[in-house]
PDB file with SEQRES, HELIX, SHEET and CRYST1 records, atoms N, CA, C and O in Angstrom:
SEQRES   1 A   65  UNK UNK UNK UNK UNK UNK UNK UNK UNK UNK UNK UNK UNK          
SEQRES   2 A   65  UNK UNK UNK UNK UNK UNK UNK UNK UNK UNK UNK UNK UNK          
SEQRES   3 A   65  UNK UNK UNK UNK UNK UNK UNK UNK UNK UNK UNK UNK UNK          
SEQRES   4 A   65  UNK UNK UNK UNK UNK UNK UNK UNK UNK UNK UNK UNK UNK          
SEQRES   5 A   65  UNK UNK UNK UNK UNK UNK UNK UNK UNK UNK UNK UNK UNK          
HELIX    1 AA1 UNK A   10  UNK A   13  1                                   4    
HELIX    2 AA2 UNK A   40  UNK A   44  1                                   5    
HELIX    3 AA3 UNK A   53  UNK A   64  1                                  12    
SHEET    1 AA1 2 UNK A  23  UNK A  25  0                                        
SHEET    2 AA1 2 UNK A  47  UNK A  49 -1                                        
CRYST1    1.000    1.000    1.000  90.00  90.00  90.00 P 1           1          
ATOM      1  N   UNK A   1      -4.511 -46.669 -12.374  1.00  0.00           N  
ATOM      2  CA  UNK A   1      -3.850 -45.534 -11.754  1.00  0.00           C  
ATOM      3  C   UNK A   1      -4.718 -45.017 -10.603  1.00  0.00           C  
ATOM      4  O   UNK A   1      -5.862 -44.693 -10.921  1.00  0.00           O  
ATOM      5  N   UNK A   2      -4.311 -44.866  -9.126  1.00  0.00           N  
ATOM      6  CA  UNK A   2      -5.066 -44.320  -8.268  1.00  0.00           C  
ATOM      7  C   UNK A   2      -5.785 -42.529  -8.314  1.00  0.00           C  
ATOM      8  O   UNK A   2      -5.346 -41.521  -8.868  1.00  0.00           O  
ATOM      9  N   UNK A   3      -6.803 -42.709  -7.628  1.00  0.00           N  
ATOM     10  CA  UNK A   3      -6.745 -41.339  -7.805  1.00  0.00           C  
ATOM     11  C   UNK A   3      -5.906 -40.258  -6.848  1.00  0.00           C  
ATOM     12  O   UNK A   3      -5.523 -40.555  -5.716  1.00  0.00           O  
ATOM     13  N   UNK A   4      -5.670 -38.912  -7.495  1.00  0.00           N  
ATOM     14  CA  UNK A   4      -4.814 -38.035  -6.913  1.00  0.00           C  
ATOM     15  C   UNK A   4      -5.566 -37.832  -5.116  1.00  0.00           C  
ATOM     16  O   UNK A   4      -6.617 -38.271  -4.649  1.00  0.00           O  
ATOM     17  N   UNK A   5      -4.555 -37.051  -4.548  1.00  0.00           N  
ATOM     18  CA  UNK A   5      -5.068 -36.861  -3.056  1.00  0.00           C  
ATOM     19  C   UNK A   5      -5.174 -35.430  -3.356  1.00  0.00           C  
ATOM     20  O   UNK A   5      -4.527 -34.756  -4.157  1.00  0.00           O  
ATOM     21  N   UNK A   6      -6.035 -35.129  -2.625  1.00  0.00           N  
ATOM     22  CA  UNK A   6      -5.971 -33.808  -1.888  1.00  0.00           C  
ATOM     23  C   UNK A   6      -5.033 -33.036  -1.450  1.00  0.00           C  
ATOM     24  O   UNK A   6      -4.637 -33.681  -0.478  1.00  0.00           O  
ATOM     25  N   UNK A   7      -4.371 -32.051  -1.500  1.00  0.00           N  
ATOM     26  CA  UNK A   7      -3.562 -31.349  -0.496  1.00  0.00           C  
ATOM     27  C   UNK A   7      -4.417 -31.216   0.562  1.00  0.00           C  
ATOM     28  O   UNK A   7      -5.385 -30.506   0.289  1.00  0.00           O  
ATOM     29  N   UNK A   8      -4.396 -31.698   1.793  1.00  0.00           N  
ATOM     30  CA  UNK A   8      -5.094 -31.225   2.692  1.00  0.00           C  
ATOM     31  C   UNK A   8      -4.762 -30.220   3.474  1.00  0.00           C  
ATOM     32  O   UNK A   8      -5.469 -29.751   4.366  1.00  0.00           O  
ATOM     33  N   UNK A   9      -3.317 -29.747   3.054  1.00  0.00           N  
ATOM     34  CA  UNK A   9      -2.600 -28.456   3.928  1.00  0.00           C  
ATOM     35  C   UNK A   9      -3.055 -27.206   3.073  1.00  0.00           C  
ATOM     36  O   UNK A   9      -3.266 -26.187   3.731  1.00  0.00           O  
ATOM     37  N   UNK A  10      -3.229 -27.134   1.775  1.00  0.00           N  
ATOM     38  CA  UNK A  10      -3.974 -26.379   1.060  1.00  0.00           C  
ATOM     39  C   UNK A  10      -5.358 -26.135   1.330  1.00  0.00           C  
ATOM     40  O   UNK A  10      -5.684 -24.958   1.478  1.00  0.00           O  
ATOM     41  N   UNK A  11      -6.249 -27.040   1.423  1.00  0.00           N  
ATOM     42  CA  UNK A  11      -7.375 -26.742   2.007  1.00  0.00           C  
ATOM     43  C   UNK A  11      -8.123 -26.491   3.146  1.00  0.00           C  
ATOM     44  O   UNK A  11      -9.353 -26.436   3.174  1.00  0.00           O  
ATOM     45  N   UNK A  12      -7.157 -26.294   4.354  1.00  0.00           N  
ATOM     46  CA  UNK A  12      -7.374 -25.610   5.254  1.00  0.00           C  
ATOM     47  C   UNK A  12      -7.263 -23.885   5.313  1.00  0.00           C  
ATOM     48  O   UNK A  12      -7.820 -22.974   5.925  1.00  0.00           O  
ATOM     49  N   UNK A  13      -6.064 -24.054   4.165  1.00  0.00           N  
ATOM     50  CA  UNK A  13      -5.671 -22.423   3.923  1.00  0.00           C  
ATOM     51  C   UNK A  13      -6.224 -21.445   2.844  1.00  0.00           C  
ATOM     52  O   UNK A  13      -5.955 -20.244   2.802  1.00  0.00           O  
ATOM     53  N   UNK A  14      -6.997 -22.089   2.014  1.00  0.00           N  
ATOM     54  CA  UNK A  14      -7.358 -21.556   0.953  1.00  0.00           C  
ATOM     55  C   UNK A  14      -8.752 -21.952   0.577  1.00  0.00           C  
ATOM     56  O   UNK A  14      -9.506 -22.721   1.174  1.00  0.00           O  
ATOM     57  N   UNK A  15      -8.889 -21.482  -0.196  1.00  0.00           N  
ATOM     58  CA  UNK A  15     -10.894 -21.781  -0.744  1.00  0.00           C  
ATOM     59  C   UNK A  15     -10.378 -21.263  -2.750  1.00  0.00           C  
ATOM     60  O   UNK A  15      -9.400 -20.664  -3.197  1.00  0.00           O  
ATOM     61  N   UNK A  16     -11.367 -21.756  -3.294  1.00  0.00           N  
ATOM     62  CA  UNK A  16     -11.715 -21.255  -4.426  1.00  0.00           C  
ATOM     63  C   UNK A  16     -13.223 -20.128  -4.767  1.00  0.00           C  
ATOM     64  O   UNK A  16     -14.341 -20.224  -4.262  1.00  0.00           O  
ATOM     65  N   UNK A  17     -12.847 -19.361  -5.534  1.00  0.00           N  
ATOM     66  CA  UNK A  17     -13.893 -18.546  -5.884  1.00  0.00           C  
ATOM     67  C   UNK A  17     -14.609 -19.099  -6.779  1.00  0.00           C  
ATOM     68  O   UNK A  17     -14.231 -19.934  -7.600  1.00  0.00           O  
ATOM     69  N   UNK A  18     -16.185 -18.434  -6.588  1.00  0.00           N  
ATOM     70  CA  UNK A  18     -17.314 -18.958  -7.684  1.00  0.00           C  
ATOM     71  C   UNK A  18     -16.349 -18.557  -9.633  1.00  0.00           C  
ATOM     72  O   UNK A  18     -16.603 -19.118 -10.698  1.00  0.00           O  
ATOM     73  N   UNK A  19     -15.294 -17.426  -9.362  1.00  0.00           N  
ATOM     74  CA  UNK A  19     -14.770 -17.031 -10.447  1.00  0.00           C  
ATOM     75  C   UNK A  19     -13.492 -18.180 -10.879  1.00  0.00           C  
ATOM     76  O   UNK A  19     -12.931 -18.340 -11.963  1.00  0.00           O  
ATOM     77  N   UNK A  20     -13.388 -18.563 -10.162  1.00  0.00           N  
ATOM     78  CA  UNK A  20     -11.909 -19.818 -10.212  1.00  0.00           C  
ATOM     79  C   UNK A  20     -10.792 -19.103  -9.585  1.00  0.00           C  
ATOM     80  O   UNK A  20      -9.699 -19.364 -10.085  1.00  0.00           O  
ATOM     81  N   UNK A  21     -10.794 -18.299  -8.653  1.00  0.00           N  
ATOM     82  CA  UNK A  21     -10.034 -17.398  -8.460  1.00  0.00           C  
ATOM     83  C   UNK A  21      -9.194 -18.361  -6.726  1.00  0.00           C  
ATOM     84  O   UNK A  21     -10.025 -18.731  -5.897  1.00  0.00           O  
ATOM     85  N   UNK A  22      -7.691 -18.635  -6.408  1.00  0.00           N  
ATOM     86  CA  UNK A  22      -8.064 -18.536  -5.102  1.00  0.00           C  
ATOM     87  C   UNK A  22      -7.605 -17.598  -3.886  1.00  0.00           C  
ATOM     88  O   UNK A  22      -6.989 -16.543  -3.734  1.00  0.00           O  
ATOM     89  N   UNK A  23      -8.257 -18.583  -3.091  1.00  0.00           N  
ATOM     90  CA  UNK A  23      -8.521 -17.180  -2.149  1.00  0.00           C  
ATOM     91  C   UNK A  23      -7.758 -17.118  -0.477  1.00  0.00           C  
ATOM     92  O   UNK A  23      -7.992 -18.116   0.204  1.00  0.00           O  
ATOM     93  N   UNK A  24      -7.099 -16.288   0.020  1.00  0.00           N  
ATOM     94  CA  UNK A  24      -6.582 -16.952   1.159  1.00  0.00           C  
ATOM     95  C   UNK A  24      -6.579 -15.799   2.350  1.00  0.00           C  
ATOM     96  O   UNK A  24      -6.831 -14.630   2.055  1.00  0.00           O  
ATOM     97  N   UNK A  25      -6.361 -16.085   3.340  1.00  0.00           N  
ATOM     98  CA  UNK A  25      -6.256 -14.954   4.339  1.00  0.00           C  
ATOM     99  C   UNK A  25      -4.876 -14.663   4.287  1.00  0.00           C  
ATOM    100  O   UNK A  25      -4.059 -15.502   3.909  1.00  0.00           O  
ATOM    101  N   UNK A  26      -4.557 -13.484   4.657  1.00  0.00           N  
ATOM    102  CA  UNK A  26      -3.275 -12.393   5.108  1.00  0.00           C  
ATOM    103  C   UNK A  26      -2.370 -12.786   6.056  1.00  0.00           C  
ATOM    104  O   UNK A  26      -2.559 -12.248   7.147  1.00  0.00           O  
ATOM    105  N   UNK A  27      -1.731 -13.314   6.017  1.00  0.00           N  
ATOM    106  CA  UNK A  27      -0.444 -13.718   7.130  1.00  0.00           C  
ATOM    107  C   UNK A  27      -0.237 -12.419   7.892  1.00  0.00           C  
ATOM    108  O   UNK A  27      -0.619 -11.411   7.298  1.00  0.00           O  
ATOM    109  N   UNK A  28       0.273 -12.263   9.043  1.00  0.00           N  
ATOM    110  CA  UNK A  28       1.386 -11.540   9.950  1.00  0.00           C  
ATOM    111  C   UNK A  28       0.245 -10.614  10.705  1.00  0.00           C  
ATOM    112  O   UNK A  28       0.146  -9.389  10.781  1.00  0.00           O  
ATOM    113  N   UNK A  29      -0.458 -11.520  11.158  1.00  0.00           N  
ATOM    114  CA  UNK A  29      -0.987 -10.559  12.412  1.00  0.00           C  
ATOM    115  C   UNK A  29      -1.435 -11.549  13.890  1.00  0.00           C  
ATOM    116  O   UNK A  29      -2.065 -11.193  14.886  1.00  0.00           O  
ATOM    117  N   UNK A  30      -0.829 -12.886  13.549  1.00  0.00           N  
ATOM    118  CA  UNK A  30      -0.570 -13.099  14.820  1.00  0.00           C  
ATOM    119  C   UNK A  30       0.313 -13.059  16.115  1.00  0.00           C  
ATOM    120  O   UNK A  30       0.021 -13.552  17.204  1.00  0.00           O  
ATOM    121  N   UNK A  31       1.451 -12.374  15.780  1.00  0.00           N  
ATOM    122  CA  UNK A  31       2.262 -12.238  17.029  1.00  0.00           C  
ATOM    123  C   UNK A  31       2.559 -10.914  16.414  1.00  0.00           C  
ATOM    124  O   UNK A  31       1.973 -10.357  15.486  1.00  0.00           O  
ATOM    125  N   UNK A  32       4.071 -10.333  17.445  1.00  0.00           N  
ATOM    126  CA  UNK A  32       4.906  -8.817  17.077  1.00  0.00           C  
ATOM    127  C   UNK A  32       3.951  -7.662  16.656  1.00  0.00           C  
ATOM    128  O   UNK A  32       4.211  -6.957  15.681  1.00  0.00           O  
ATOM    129  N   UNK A  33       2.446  -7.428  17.685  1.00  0.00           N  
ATOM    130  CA  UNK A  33       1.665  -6.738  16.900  1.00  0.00           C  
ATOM    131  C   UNK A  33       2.023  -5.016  17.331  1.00  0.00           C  
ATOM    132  O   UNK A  33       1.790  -4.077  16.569  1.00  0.00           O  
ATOM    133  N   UNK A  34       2.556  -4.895  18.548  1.00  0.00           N  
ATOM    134  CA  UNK A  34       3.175  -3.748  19.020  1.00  0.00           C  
ATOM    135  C   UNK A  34       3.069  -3.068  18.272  1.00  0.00           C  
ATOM    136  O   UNK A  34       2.084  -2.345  18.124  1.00  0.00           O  
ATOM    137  N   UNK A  35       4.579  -3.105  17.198  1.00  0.00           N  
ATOM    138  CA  UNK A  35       4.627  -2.265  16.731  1.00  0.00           C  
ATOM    139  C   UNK A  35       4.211  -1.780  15.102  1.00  0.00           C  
ATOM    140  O   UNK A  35       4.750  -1.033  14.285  1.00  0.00           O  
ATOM    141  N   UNK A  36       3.203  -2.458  15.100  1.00  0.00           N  
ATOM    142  CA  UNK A  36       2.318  -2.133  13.887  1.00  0.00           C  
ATOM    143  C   UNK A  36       1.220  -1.586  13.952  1.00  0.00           C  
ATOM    144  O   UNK A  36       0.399  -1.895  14.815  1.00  0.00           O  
ATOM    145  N   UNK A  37       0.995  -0.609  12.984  1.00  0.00           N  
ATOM    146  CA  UNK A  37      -0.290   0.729  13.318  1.00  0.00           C  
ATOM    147  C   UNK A  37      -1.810  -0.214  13.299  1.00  0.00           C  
ATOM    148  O   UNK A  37      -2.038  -1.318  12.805  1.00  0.00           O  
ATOM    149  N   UNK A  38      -2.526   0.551  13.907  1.00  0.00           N  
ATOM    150  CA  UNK A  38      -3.830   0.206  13.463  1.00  0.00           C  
ATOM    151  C   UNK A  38      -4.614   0.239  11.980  1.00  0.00           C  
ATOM    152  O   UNK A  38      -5.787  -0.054  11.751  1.00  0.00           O  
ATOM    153  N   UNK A  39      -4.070   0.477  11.493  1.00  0.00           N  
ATOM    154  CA  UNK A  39      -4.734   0.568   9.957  1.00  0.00           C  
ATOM    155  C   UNK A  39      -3.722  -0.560   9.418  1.00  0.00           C  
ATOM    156  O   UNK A  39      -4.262  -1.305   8.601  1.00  0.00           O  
ATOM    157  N   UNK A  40      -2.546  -0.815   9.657  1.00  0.00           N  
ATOM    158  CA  UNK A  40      -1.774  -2.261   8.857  1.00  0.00           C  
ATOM    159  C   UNK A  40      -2.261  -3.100   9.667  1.00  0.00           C  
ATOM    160  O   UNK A  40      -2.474  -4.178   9.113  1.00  0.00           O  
ATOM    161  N   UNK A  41      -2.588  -3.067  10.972  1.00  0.00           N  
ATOM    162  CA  UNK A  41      -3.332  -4.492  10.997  1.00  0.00           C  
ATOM    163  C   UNK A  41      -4.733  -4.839  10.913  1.00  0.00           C  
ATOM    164  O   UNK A  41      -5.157  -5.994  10.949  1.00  0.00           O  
ATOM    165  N   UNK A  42      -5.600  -3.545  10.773  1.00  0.00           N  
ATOM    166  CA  UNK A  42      -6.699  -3.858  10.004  1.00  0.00           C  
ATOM    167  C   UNK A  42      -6.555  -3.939   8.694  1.00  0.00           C  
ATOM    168  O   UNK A  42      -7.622  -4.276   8.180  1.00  0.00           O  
ATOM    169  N   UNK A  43      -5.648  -3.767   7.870  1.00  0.00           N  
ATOM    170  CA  UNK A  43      -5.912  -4.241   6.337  1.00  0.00           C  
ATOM    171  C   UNK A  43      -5.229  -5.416   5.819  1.00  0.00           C  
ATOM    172  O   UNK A  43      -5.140  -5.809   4.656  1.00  0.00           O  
ATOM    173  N   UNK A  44      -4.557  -6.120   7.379  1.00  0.00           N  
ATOM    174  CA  UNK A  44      -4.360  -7.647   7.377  1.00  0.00           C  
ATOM    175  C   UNK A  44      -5.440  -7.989   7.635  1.00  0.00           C  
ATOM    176  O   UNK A  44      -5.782  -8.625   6.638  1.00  0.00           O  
ATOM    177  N   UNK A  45      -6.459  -7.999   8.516  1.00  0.00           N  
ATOM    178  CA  UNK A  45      -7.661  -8.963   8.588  1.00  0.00           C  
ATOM    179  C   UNK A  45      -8.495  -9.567   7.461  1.00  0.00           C  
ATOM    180  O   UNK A  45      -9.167 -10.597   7.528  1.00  0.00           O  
ATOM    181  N   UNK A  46      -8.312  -8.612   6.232  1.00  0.00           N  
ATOM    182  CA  UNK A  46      -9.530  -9.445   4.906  1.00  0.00           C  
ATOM    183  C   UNK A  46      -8.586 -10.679   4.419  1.00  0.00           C  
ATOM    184  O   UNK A  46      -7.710 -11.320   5.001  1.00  0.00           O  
ATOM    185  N   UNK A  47      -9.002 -10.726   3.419  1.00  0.00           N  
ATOM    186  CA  UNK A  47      -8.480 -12.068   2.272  1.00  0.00           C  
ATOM    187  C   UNK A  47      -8.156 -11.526   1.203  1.00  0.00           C  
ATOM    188  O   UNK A  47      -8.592 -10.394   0.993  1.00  0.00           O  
ATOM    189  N   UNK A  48      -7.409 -12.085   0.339  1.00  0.00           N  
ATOM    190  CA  UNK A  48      -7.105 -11.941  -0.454  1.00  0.00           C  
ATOM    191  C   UNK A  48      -6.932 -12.732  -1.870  1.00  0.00           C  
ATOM    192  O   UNK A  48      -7.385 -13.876  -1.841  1.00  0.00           O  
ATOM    193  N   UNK A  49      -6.339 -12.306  -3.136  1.00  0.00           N  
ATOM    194  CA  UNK A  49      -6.370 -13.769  -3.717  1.00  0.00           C  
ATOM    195  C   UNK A  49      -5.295 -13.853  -4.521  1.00  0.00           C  
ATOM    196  O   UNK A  49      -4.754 -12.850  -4.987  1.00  0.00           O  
ATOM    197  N   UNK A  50      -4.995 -14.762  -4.694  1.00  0.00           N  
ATOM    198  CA  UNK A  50      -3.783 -15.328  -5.040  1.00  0.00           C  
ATOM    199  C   UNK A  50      -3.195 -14.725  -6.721  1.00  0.00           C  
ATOM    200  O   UNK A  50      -3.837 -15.010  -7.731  1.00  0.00           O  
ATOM    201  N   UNK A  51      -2.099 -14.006  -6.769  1.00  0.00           N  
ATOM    202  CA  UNK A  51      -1.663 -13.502  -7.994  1.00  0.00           C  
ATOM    203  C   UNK A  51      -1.191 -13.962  -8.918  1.00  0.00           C  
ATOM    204  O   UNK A  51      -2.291 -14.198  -9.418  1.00  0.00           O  
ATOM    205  N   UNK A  52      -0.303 -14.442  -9.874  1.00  0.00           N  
ATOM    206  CA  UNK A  52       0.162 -14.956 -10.958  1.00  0.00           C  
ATOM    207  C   UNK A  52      -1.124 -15.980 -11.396  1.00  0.00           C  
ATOM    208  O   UNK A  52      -1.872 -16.564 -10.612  1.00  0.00           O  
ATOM    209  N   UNK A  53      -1.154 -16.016 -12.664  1.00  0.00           N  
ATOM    210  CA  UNK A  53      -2.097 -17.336 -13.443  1.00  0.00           C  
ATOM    211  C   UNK A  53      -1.454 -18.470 -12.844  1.00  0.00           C  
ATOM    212  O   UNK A  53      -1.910 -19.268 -12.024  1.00  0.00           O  
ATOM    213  N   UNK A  54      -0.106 -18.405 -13.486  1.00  0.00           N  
ATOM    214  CA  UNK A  54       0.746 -19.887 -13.184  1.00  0.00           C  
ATOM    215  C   UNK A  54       0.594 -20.770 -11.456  1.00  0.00           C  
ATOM    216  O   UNK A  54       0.266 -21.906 -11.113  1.00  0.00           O  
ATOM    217  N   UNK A  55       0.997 -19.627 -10.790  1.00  0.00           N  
ATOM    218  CA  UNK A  55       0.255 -20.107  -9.207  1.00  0.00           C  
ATOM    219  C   UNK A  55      -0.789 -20.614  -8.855  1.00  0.00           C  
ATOM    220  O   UNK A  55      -0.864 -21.545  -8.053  1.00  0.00           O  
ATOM    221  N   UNK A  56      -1.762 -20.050  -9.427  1.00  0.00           N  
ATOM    222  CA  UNK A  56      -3.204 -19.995  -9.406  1.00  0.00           C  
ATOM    223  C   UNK A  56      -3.809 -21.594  -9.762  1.00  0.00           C  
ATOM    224  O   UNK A  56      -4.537 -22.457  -9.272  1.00  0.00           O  
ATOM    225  N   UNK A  57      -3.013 -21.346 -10.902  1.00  0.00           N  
ATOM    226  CA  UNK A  57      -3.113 -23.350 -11.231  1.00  0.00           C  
ATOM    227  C   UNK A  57      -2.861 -24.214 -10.645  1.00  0.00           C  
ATOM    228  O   UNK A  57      -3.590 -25.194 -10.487  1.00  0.00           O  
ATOM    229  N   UNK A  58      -1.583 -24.022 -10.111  1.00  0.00           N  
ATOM    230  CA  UNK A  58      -1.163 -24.986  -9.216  1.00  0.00           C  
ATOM    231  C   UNK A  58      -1.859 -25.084  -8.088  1.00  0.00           C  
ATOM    232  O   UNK A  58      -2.263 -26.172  -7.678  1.00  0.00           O  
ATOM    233  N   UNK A  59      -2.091 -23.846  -7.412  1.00  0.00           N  
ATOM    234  CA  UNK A  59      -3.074 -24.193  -6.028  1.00  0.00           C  
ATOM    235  C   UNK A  59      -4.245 -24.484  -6.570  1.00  0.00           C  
ATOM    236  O   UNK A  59      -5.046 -24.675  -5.655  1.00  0.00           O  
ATOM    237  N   UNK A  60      -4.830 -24.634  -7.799  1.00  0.00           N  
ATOM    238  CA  UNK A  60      -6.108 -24.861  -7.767  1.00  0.00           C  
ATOM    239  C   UNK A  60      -6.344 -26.502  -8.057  1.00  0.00           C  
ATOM    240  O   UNK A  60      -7.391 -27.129  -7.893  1.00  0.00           O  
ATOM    241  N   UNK A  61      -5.151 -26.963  -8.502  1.00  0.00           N  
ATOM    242  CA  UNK A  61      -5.225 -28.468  -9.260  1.00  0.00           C  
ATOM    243  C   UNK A  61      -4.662 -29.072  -7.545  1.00  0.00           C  
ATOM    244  O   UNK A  61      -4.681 -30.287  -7.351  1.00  0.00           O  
ATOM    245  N   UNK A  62      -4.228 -28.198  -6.495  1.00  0.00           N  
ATOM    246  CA  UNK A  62      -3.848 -28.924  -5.359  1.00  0.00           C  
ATOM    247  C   UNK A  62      -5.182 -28.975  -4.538  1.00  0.00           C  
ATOM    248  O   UNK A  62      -5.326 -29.932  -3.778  1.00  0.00           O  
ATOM    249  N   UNK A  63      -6.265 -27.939  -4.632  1.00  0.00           N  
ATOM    250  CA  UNK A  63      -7.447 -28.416  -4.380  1.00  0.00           C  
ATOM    251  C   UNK A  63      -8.131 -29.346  -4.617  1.00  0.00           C  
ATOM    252  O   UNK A  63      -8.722 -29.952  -3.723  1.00  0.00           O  
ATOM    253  N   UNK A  64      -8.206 -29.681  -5.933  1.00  0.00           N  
ATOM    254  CA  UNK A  64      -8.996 -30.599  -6.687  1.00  0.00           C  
ATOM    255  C   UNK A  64      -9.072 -31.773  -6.513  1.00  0.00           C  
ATOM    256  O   UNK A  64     -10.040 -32.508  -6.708  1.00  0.00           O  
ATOM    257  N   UNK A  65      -7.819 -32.078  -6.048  1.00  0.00           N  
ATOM    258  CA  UNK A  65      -7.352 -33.713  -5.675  1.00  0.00           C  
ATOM    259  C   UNK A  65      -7.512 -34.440  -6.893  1.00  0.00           C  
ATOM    260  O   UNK A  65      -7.252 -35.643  -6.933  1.00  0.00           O  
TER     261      UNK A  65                                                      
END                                                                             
């Protein structure tokens, strides 16, 4: 049986935490920035991490390759 691949579209977008946690940046602050305040698009700039367990697995076993 070969081994699995990588998502490599996953691992441009995401990282794992030292906790197993993962981790990704905030969508929607590259275009239409007009009309969004300064404080919503500074609290798009951090990262964040990914919610449900069940998700969590899946992006993490798509890391793993």
């Amino acid at each position: 049986m070969p081994k699995m691949k990588t998502k490599k579209s996953a691992t441009k977008r995401m990282k794992m935490s030292a906790t197993g946690k993962v981790i990704r940046s905030q969508g929607g602050k590259a275009h239409l920035n007009n009309g969004k305040t300064r404080s919503r698009k500074r609290n798009l700039s951090g990262t964040t991490t990914i919610g449900s367990k069940q998700v969590t697995q899946t992006y993490a076993r798509a890391l793993q390759g």
